[in-house]
C-alpha positions in Angstrom: 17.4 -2.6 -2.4 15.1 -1.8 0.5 14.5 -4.4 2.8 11.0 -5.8 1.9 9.4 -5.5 5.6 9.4 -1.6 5.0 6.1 -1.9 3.2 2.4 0.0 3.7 -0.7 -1.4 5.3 -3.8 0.9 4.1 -7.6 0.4 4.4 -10.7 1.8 3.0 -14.5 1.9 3.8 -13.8 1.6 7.5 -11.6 -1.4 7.4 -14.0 -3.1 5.2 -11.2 -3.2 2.8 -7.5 -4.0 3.9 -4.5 -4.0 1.6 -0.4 -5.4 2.3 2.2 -4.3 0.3 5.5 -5.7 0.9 9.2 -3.1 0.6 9.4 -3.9 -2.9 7.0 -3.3 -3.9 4.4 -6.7 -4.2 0.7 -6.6 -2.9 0.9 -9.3 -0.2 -2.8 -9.2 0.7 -6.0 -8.3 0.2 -8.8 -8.8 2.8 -12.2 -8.2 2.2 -15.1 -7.6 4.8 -17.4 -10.7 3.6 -20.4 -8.3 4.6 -19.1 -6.1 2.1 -19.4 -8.9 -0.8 -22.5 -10.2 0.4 -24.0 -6.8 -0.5 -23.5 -7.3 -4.1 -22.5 -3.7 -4.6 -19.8 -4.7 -7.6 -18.7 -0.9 -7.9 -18.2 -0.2 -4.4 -16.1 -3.5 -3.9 -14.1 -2.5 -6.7 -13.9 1.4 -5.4 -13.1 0.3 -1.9 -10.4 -2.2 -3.3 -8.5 0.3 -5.9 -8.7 2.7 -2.8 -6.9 0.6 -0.7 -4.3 -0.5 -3.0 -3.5 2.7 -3.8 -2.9 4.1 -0.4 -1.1 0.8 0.3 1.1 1.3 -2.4 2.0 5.2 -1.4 2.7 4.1 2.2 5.5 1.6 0.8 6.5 3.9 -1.7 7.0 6.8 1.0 8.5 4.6 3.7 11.2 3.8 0.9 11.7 7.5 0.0 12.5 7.8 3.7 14.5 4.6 4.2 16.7 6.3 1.1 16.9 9.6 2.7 18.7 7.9 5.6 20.5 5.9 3.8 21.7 9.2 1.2 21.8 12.1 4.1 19.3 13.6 2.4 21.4 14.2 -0.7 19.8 13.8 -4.4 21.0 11.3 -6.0 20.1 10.9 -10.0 18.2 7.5 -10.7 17.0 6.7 -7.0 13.3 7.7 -6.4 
């Protein structure tokens, strides 16, 4: 298991939206600009949100791949990633 400190930090709109995601995996927080709600632009919140998540997400998932690839020597190994 990957030690969970080997996560992804990821924003969108500018920093308006930030997103945590821990090593294994777990979204650890999501900050919002309060500017950004008290627009009242529903769609963009929830564009800037999925946005930021999502990169979050890839960051941890490619900091793992090469956490593994240390770990392996670079060798393929069936079942992991």
């Amino acid at each position: 298991m990957m030690p969970a400190n080997a996560g992804g930090i990821a924003s969108a709109g500018g920093g308006m939206v930030t997103a945590v995601v821990s090593g294994d995996l777990i979204l650890k927080q999501l900050t919002i600009d309060p500017k950004v709600v008290a627009e009242g632009d529903v769609s963009l919140i929830e564009d800037l949100v999925l946005s930021a998540v999502n990169a979050a997400f890839k960051k941890a998932q490619d900091t793992m791949a090469e956490e593994m690839k240390s770990v392996t020597g670079g060798l393929k190994i069936p079942g992991l990633f």
